[in-house]
PDB file as gemmi writes it, atoms N, CA and C in Angstrom:
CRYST1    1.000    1.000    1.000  90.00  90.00  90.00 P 1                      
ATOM      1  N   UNK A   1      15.078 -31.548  -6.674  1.00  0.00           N  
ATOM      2  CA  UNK A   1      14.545 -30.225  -6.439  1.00  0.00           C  
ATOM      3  C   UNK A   1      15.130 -29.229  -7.440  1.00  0.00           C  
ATOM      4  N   UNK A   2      16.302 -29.048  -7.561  1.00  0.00           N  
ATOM      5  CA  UNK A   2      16.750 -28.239  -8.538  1.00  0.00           C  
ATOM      6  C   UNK A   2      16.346 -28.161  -9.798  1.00  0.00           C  
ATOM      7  N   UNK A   3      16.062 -29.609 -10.524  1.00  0.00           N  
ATOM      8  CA  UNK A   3      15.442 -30.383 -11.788  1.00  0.00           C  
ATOM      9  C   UNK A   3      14.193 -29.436 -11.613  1.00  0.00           C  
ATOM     10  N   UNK A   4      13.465 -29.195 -10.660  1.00  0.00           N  
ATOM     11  CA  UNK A   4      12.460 -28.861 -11.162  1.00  0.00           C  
ATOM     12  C   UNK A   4      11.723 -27.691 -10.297  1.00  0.00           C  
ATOM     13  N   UNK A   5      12.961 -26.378 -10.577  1.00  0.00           N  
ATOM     14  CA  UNK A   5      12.382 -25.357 -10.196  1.00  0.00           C  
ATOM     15  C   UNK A   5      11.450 -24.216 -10.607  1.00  0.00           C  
ATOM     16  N   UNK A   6      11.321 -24.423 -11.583  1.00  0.00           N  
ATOM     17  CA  UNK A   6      10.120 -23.723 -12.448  1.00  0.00           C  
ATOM     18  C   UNK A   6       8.636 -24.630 -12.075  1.00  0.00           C  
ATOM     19  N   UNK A   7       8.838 -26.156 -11.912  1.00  0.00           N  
ATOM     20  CA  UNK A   7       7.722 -26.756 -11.869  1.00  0.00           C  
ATOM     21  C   UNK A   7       7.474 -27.609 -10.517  1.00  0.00           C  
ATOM     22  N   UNK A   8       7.037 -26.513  -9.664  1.00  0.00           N  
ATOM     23  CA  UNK A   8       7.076 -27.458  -8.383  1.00  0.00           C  
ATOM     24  C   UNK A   8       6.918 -28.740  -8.095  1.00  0.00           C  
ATOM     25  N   UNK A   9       7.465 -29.118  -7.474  1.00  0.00           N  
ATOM     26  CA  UNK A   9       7.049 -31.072  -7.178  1.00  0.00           C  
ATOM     27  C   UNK A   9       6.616 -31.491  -5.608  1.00  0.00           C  
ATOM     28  N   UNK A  10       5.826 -31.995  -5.493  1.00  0.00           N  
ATOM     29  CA  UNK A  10       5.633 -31.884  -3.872  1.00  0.00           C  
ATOM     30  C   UNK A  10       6.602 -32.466  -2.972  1.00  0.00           C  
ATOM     31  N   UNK A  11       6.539 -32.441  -2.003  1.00  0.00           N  
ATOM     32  CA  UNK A  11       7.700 -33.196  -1.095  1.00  0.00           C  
ATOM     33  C   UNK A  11       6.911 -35.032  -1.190  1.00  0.00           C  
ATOM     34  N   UNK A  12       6.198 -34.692  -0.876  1.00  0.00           N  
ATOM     35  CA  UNK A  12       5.558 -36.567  -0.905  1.00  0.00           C  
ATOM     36  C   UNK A  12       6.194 -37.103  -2.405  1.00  0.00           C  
ATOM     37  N   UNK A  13       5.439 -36.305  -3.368  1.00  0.00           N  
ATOM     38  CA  UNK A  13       6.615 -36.984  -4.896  1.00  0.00           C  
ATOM     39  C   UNK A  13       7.733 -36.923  -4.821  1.00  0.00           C  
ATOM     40  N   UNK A  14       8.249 -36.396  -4.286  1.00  0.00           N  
ATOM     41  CA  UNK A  14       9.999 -35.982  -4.119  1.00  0.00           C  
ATOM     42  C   UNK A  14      10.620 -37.501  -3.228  1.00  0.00           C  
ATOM     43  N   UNK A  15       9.820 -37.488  -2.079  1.00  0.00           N  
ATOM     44  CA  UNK A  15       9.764 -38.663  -1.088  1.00  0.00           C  
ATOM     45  C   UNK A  15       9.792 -40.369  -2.231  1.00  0.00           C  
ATOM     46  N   UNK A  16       8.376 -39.859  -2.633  1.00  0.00           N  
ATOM     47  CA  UNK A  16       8.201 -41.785  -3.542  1.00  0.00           C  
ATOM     48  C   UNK A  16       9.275 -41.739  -4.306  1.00  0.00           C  
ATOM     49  N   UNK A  17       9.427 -40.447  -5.392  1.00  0.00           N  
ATOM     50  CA  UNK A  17      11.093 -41.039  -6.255  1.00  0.00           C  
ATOM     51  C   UNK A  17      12.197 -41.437  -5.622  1.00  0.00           C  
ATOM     52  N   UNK A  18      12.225 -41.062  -4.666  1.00  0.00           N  
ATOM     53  CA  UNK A  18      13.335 -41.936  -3.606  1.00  0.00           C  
ATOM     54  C   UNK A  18      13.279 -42.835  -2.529  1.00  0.00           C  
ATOM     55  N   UNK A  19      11.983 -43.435  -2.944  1.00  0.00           N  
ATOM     56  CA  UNK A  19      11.329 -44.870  -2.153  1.00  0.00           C  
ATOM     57  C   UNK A  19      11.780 -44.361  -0.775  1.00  0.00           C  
ATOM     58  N   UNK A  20      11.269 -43.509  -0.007  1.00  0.00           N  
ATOM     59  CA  UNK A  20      10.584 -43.379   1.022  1.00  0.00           C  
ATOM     60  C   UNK A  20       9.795 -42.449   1.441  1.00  0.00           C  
ATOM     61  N   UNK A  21       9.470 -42.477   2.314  1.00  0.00           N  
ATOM     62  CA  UNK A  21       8.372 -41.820   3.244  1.00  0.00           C  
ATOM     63  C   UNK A  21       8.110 -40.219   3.231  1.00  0.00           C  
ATOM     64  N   UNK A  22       7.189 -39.815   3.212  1.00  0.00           N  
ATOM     65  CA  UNK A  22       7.764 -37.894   3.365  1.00  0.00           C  
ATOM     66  C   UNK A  22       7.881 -37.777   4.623  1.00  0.00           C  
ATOM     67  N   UNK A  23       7.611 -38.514   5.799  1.00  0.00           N  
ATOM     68  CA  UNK A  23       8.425 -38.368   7.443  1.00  0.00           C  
ATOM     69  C   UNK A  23       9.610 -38.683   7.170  1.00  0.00           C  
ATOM     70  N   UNK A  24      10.001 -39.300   6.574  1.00  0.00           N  
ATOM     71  CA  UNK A  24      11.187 -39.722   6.478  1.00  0.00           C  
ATOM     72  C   UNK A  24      12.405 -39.234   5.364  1.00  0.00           C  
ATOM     73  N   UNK A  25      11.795 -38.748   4.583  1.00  0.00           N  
ATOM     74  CA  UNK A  25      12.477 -37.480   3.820  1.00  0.00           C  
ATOM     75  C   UNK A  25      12.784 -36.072   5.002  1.00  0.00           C  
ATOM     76  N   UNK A  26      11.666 -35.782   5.908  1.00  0.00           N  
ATOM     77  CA  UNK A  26      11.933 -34.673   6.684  1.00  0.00           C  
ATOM     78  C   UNK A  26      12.519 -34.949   7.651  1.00  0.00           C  
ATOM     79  N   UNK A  27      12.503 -36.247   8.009  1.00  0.00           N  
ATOM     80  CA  UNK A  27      13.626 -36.853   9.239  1.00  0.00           C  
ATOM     81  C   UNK A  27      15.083 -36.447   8.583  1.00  0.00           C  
ATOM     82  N   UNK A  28      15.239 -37.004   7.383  1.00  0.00           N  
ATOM     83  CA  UNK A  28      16.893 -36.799   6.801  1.00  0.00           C  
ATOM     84  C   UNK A  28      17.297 -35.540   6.576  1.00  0.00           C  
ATOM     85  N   UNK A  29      16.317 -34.242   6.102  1.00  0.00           N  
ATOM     86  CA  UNK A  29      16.343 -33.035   5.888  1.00  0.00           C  
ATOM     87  C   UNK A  29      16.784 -32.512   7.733  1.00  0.00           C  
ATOM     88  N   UNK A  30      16.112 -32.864   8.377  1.00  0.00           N  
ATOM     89  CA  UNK A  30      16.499 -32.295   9.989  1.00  0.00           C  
ATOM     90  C   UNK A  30      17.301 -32.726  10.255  1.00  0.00           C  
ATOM     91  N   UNK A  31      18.368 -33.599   9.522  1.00  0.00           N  
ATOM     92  CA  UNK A  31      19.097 -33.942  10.593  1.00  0.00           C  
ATOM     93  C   UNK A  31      20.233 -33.640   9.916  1.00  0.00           C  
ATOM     94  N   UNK A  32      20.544 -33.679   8.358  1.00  0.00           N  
ATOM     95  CA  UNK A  32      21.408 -33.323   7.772  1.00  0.00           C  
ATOM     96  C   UNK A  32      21.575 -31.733   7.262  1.00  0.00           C  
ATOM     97  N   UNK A  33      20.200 -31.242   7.460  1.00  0.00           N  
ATOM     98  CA  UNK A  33      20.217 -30.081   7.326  1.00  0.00           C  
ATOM     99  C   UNK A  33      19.802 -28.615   7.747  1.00  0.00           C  
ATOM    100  N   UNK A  34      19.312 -29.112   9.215  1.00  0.00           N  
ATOM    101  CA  UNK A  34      18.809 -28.839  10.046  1.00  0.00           C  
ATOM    102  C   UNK A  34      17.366 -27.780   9.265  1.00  0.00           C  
ATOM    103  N   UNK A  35      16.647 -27.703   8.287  1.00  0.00           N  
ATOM    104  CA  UNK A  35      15.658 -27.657   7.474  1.00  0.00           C  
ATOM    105  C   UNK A  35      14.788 -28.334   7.025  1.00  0.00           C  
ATOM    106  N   UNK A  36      13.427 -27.994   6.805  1.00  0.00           N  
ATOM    107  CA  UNK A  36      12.616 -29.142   6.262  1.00  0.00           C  
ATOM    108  C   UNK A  36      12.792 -29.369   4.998  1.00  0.00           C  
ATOM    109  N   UNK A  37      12.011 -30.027   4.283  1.00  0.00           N  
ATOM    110  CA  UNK A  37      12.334 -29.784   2.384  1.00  0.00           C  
ATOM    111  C   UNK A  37      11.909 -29.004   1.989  1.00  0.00           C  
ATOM    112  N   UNK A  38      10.725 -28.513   2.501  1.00  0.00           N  
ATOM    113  CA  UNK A  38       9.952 -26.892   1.651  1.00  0.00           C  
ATOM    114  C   UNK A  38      10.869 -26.368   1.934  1.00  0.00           C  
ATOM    115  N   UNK A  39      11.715 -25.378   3.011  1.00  0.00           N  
ATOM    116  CA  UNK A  39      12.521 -24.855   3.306  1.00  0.00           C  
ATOM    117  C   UNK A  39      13.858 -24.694   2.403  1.00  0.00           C  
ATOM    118  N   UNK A  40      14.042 -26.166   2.291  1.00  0.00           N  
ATOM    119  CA  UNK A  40      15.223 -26.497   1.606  1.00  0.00           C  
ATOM    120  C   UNK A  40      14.827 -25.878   0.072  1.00  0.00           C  
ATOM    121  N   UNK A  41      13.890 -26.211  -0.342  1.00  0.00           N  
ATOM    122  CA  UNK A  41      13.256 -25.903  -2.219  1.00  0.00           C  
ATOM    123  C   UNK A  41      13.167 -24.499  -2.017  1.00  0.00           C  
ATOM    124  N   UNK A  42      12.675 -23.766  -1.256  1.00  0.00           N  
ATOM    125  CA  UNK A  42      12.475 -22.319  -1.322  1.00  0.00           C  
ATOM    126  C   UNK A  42      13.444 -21.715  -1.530  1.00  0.00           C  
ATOM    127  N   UNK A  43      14.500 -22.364  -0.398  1.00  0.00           N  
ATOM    128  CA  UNK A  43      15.756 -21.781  -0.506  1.00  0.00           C  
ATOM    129  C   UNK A  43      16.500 -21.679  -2.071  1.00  0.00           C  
ATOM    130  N   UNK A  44      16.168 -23.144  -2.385  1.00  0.00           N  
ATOM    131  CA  UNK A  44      16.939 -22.752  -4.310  1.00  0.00           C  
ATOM    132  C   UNK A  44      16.536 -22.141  -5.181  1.00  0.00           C  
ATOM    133  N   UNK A  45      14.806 -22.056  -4.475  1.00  0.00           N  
ATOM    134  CA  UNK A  45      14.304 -21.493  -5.674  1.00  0.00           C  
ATOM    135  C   UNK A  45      14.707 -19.775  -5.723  1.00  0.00           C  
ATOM    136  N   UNK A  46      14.748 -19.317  -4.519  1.00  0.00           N  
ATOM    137  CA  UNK A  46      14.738 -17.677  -3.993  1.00  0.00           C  
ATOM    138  C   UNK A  46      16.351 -17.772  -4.728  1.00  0.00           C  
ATOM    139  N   UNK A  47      17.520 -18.678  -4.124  1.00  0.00           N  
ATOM    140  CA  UNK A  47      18.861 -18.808  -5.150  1.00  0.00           C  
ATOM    141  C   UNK A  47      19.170 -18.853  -5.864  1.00  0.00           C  
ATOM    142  N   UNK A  48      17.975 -19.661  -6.965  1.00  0.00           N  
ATOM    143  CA  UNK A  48      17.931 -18.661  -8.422  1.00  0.00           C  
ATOM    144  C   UNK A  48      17.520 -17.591  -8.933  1.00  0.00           C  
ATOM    145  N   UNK A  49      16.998 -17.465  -8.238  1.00  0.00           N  
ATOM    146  CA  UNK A  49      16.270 -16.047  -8.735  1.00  0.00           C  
ATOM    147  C   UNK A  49      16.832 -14.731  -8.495  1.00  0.00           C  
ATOM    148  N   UNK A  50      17.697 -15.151  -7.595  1.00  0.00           N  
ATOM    149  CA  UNK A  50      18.665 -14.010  -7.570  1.00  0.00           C  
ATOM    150  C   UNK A  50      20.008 -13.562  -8.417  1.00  0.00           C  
ATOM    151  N   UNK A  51      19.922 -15.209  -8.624  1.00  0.00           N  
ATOM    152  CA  UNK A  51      21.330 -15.452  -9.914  1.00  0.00           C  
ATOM    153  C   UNK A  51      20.728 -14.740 -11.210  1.00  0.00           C  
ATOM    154  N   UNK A  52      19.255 -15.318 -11.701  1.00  0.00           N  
ATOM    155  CA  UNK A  52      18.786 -14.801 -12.908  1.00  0.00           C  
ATOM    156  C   UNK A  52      18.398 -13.256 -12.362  1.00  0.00           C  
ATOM    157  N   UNK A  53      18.280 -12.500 -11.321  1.00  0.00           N  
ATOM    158  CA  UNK A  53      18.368 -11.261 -11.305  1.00  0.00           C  
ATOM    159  C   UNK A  53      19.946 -10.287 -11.638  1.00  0.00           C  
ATOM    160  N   UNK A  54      20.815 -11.346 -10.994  1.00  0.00           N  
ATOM    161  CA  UNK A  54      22.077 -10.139 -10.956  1.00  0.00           C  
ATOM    162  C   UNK A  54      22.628 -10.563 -12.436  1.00  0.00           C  
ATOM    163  N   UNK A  55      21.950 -11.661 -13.168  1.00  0.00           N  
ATOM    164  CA  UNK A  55      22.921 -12.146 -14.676  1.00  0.00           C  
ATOM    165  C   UNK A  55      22.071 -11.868 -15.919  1.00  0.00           C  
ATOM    166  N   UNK A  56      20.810 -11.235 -15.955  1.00  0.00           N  
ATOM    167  CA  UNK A  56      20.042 -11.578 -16.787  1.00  0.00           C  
ATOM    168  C   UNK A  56      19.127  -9.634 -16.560  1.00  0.00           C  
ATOM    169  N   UNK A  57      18.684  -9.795 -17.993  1.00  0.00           N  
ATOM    170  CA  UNK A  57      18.056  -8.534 -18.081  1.00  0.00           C  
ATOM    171  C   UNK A  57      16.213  -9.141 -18.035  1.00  0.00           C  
ATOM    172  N   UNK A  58      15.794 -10.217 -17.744  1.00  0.00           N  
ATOM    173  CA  UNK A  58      14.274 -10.651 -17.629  1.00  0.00           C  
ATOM    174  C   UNK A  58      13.845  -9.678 -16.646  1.00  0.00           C  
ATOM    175  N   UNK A  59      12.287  -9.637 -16.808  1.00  0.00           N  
ATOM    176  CA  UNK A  59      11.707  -8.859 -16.205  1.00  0.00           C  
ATOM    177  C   UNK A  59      11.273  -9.682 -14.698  1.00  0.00           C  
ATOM    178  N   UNK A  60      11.118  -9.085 -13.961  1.00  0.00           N  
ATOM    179  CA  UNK A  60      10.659  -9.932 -12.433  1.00  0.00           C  
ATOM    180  C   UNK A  60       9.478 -10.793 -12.477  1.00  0.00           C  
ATOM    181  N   UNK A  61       8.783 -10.453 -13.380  1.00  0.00           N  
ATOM    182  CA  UNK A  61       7.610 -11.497 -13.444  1.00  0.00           C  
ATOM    183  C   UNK A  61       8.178 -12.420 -14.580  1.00  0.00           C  
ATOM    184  N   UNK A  62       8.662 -12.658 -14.985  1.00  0.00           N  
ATOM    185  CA  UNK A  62       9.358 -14.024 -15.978  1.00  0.00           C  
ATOM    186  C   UNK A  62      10.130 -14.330 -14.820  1.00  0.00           C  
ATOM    187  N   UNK A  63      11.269 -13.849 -14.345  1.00  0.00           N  
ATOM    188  CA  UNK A  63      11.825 -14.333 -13.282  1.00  0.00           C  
ATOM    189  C   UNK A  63      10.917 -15.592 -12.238  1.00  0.00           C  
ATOM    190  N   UNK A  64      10.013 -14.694 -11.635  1.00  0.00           N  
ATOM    191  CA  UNK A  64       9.466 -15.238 -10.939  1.00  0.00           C  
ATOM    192  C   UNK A  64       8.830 -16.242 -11.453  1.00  0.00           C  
ATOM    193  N   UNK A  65       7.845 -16.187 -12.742  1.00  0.00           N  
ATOM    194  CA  UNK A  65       7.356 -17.649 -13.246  1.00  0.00           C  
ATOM    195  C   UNK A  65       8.473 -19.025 -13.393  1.00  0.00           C  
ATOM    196  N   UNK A  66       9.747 -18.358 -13.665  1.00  0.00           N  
ATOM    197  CA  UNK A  66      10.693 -19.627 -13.950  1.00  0.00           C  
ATOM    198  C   UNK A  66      11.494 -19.668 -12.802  1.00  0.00           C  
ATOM    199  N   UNK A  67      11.228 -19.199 -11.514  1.00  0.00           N  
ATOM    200  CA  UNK A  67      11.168 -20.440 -10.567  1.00  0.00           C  
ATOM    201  C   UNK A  67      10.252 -20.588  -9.567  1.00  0.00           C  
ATOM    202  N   UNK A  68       8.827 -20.713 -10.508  1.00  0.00           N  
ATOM    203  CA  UNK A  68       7.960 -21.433  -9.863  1.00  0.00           C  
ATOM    204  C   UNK A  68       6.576 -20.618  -8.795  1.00  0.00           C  
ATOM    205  N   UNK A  69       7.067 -19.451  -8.957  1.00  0.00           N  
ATOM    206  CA  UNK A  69       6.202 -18.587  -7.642  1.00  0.00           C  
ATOM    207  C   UNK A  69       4.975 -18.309  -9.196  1.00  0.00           C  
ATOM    208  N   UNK A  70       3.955 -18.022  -8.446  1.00  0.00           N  
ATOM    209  CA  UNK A  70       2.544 -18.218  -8.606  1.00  0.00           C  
ATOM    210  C   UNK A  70       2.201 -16.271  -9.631  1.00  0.00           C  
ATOM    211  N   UNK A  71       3.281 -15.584  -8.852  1.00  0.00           N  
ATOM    212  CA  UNK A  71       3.309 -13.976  -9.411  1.00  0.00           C  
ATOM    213  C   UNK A  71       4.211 -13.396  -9.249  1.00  0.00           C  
ATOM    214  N   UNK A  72       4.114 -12.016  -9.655  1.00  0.00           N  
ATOM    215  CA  UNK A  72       5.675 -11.517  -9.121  1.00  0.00           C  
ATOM    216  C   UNK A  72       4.934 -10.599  -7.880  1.00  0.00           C  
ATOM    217  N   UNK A  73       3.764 -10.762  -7.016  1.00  0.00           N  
ATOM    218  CA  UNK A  73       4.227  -9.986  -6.136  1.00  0.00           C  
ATOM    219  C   UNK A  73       4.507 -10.928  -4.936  1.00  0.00           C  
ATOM    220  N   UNK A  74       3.928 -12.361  -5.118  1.00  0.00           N  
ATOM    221  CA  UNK A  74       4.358 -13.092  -4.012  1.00  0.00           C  
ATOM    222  C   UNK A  74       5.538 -13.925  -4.168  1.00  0.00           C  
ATOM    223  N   UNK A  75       6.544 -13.480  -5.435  1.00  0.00           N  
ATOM    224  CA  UNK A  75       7.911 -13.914  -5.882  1.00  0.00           C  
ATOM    225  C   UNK A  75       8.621 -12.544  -4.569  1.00  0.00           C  
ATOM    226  N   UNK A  76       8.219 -11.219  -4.905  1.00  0.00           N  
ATOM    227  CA  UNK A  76       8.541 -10.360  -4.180  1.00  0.00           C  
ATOM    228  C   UNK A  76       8.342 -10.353  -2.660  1.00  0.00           C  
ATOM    229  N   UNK A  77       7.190 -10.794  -1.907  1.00  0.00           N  
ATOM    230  CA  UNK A  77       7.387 -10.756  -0.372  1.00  0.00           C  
ATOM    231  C   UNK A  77       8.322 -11.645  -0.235  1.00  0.00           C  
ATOM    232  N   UNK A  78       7.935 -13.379  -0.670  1.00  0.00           N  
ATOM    233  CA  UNK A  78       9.063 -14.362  -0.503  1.00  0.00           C  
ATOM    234  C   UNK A  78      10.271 -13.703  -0.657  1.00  0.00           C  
ATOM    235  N   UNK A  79      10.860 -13.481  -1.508  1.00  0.00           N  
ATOM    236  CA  UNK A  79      12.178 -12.703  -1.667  1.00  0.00           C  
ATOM    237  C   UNK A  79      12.668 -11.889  -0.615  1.00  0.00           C  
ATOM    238  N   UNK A  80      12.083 -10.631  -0.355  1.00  0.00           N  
ATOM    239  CA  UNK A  80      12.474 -10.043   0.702  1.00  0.00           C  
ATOM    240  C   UNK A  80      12.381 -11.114   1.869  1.00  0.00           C  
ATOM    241  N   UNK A  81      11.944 -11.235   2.604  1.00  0.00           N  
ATOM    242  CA  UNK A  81      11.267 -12.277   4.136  1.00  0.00           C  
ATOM    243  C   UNK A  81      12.616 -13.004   3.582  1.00  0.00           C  
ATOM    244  N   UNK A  82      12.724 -13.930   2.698  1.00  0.00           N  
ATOM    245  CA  UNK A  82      14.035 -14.211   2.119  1.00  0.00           C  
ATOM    246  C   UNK A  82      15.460 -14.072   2.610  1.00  0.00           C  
ATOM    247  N   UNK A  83      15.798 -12.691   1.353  1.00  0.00           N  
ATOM    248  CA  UNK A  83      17.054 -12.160   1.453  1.00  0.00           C  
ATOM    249  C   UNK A  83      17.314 -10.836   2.495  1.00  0.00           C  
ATOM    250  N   UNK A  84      15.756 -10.085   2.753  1.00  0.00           N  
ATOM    251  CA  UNK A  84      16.076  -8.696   3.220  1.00  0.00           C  
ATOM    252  C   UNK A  84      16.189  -7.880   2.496  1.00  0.00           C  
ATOM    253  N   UNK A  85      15.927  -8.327   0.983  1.00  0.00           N  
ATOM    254  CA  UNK A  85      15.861  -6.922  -0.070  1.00  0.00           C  
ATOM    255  C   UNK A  85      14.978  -7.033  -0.826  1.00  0.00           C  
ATOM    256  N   UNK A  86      14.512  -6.693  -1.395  1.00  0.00           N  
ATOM    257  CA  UNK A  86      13.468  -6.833  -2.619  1.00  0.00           C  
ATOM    258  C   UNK A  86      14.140  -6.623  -3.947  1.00  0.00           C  
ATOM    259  N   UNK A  87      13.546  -7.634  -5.081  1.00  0.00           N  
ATOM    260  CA  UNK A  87      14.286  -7.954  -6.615  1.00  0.00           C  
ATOM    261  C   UNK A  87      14.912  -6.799  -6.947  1.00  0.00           C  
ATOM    262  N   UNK A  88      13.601  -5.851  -6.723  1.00  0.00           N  
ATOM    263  CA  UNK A  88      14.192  -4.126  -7.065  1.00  0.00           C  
ATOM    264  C   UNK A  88      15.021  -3.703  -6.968  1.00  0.00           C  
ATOM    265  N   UNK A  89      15.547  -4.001  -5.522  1.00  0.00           N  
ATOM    266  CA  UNK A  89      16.329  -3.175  -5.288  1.00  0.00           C  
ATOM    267  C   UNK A  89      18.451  -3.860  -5.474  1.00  0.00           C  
ATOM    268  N   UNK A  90      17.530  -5.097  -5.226  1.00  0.00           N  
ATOM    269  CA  UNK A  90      18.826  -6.590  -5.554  1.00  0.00           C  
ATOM    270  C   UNK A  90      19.554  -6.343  -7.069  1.00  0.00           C  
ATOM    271  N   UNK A  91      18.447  -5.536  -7.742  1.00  0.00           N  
ATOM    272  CA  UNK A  91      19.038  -5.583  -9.485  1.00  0.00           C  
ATOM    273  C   UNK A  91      19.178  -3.934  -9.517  1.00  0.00           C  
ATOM    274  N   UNK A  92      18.369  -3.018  -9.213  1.00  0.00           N  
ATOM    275  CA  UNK A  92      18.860  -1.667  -9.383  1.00  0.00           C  
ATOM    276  C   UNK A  92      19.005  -0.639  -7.580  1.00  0.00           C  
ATOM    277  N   UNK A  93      20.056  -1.081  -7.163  1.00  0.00           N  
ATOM    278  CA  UNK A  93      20.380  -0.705  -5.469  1.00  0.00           C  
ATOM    279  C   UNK A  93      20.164   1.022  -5.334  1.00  0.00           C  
ATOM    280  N   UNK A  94      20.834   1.628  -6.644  1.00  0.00           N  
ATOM    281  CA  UNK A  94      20.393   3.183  -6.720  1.00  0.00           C  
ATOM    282  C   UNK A  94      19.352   3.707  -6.818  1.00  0.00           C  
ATOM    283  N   UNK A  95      19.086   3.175  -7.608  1.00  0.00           N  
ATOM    284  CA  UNK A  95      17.264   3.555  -8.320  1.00  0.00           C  
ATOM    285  C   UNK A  95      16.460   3.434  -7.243  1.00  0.00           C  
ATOM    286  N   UNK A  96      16.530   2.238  -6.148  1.00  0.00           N  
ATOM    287  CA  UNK A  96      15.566   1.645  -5.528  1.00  0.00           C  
ATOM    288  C   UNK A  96      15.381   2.857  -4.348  1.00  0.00           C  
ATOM    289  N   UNK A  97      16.544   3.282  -3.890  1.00  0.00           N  
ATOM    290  CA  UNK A  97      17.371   3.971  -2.408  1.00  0.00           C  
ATOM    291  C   UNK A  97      16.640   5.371  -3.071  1.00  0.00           C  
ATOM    292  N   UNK A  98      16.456   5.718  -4.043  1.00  0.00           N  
ATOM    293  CA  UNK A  98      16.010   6.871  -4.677  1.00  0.00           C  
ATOM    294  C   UNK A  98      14.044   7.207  -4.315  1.00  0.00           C  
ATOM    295  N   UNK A  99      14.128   5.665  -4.553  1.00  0.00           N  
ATOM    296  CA  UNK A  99      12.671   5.719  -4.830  1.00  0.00           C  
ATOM    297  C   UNK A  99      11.732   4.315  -3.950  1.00  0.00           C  
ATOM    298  N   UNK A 100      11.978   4.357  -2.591  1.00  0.00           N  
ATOM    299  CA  UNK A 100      11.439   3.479  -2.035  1.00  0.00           C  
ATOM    300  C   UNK A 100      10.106   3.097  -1.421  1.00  0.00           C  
ATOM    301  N   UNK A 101       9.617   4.161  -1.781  1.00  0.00           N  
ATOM    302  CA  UNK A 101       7.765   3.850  -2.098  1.00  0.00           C  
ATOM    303  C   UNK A 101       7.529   2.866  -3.228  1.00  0.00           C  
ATOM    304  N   UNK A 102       8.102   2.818  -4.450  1.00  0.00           N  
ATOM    305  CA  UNK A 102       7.629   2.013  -5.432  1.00  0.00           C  
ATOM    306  C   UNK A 102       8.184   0.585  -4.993  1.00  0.00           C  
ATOM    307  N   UNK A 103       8.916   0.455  -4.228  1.00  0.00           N  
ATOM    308  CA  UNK A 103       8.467  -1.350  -4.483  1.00  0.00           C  
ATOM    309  C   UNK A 103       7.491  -2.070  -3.838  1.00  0.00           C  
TER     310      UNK A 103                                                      
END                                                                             
């Protein structure tokens, strides 16, 4: 999953590279991690994206293409629903508190 967060991989492919089942990939995910695997991938992917927000001057829509979300505004709901903040406000906390109609 990490290998390939810019380029989603399904859980069933994720499953065959490790010769088994996708019930059985989500059996091991529930039990070791009390998460499914989408769950689990979202989670790294939203975890990078926060790393390349607080380390990196990219814009939110590059952000968001390199890990994998479809745009930056549904990089942005995911995110919030997420973390509870939005990119905006995760990378500029003043600016945002200033101006919270724009995100």
């Amino acid at each position: 999953m990490e290998s390939n967060i810019q380029e989603k991989v399904s859980i069933t492919e994720i499953a065959g590279r490790l010769n088994c089942s996708r019930r059985q990939l989500e059996r091991l995910f529930g039990t070791e991690l009390s998460v499914s695997p989408m769950a689990a991938y979202l989670a790294l992917r939203v975890h990078y994206a926060k790393s390349l927000l607080e380390d990196s001057d990219l814009q939110i829509g590059e952000i968001a293409y390199r890990c994998g979300f479809e745009n930056a505004g549904h990089f942005s709901r995911v995110f919030r629903q997420q973390t509870g903040m939005t990119p905006t406000h995760l990378r500029h906390p003043t600016r945002s508190a200033r101006n919270p109609a724009k995100e």
